[in-house]
C-alpha positions in Angstrom: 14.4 -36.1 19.4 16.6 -33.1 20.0 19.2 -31.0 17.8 22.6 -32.5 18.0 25.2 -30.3 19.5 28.9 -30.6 19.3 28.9 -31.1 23.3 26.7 -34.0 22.2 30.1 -35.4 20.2 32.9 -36.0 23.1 35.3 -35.8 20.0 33.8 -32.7 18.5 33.5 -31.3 21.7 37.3 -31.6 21.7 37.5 -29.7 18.8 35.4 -26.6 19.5 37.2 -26.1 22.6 40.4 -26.2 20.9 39.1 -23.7 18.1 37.9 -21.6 20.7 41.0 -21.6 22.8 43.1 -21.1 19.3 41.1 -17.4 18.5 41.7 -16.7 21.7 44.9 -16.9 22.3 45.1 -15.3 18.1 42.8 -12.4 19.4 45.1 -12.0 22.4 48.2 -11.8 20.3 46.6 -9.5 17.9 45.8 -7.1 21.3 49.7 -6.6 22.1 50.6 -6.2 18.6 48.1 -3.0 18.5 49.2 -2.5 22.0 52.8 -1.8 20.5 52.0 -0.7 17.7 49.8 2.8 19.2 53.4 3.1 21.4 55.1 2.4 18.0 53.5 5.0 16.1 56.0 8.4 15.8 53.5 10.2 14.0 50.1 10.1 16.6 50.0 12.8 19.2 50.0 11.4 22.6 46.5 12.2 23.4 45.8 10.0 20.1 47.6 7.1 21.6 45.7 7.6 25.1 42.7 7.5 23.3 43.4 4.3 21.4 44.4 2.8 24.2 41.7 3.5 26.4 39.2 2.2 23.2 41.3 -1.0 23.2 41.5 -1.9 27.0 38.0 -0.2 28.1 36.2 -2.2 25.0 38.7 -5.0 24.0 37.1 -6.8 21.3 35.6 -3.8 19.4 38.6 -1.4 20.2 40.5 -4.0 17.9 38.5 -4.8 15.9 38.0 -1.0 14.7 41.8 -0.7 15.1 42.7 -3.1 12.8 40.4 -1.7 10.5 41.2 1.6 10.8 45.0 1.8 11.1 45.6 -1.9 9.9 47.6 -0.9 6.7 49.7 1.6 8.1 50.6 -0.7 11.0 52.2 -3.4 8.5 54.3 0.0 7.2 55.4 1.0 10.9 56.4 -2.7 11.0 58.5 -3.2 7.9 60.0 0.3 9.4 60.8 -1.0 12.2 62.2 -4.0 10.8 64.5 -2.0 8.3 66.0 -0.4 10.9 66.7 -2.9 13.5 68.6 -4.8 10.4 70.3 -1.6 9.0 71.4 -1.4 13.0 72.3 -5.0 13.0 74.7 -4.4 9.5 76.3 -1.4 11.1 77.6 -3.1 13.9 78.6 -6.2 12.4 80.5 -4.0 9.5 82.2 -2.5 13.0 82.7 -5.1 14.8 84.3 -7.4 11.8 86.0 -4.0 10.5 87.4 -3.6 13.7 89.6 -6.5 13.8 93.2 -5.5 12.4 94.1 -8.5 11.3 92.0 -9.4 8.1 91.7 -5.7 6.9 95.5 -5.8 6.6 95.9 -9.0 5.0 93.3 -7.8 2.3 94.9 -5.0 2.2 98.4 -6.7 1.4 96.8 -8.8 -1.2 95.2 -5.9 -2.8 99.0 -3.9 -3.1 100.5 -7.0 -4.4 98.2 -7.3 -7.3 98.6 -3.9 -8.1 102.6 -4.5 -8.3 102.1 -7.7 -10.0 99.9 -6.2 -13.0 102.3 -2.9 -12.6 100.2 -0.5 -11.3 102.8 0.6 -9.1 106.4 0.1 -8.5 108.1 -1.9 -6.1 109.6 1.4 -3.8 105.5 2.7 -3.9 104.6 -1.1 -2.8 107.3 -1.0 -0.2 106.3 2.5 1.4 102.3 1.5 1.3 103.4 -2.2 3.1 105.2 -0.2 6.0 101.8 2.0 6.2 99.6 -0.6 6.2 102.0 -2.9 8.9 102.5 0.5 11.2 99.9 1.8 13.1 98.5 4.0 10.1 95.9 1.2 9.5 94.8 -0.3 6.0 93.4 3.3 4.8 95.8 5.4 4.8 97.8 2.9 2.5 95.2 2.7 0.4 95.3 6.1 -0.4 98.5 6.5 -0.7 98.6 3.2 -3.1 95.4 4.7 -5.0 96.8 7.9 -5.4 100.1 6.6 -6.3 98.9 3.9 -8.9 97.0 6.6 -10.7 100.1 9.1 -10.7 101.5 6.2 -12.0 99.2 5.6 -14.6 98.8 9.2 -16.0 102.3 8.9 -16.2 102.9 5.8 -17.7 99.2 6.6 -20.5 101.0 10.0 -20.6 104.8 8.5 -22.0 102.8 6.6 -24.2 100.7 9.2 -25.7 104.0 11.6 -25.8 105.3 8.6 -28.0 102.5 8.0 -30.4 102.3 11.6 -30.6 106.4 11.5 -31.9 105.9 8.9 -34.0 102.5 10.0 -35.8 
């Protein structure tokens, strides 16, 4: 009577070759990760990379293997890098591509001067004169400043009346 093999097993047989297939295909993955990760790396020389390279493709398994180990915390760093900045990129060009569009910024804009005249913050000739900036050409900042600028003249002036009259009464 012989040892049992899992070739003996059509159904276990079935699922060694599958495992085996599975690392495989895992160990292959894991190859062009390190792959891109050598090219990745800003801070190897280039005969550094060459030389990794050459380890990895001359002597596959091994060449990863010692890669991994080697380097395999500082390539999850270079990766979160990487990551960070492709989503930093991303945000900056939605922020200019949405911020780009007239329409809304004006609109907030408008809403923003109206509850600053509705609370007081600034009379209705300064709420006038930043509505004209913010409909012309000008664009939505240059109101604001003018609108910031003139709702804080506006409060010195209005904290400074009062202080002048606390100051004549006391």
């Amino acid at each position: 009577m012989g040892t049992n093999l899992a070739y003996d097993f059509p159904l276990l047989s079935a699922f060694w070759s599958m495992l085996w297939f599975f690392l495989w295909i895992l160990w292959l993955v894991l190859l062009f990760r390190i792959i891109v990760d050598i090219f990745r790396d800003d801070t190897m020389s280039g005969w550094g990379k060459a030389g990794w390279l050459v380890f990895v493709i001359v002597l596959p398994f091994l060449g990863v293997f010692v890669y991994v180990i080697a380097r395999g915390k500082s390539m999850g760093n270079r990766e979160i890098t990487h990551a960070r900045k492709q989503r930093e990129a991303f945000d900056a060009y939605v922020r200019e591509t949405a911020g780009g569009s007239g329409g809304a910024g004006r609109a907030d804009e408008l809403t923003r001067l109206s509850e600053l005249r509705s609370r007081g913050d600034i009379t209705e000739e300064e709420f006038q004169r930043a509505k004209q900036l913010v409909l012309s050409d000008s664009g939505p900042s240059a109101a604001a400043s003018s609108a910031s600028s003139a709702s804080s003249a506006g409060s010195a002036g209005s904290a400074g009346a009062s202080g002048t009259g606390a100051a004549s009464r006391g």
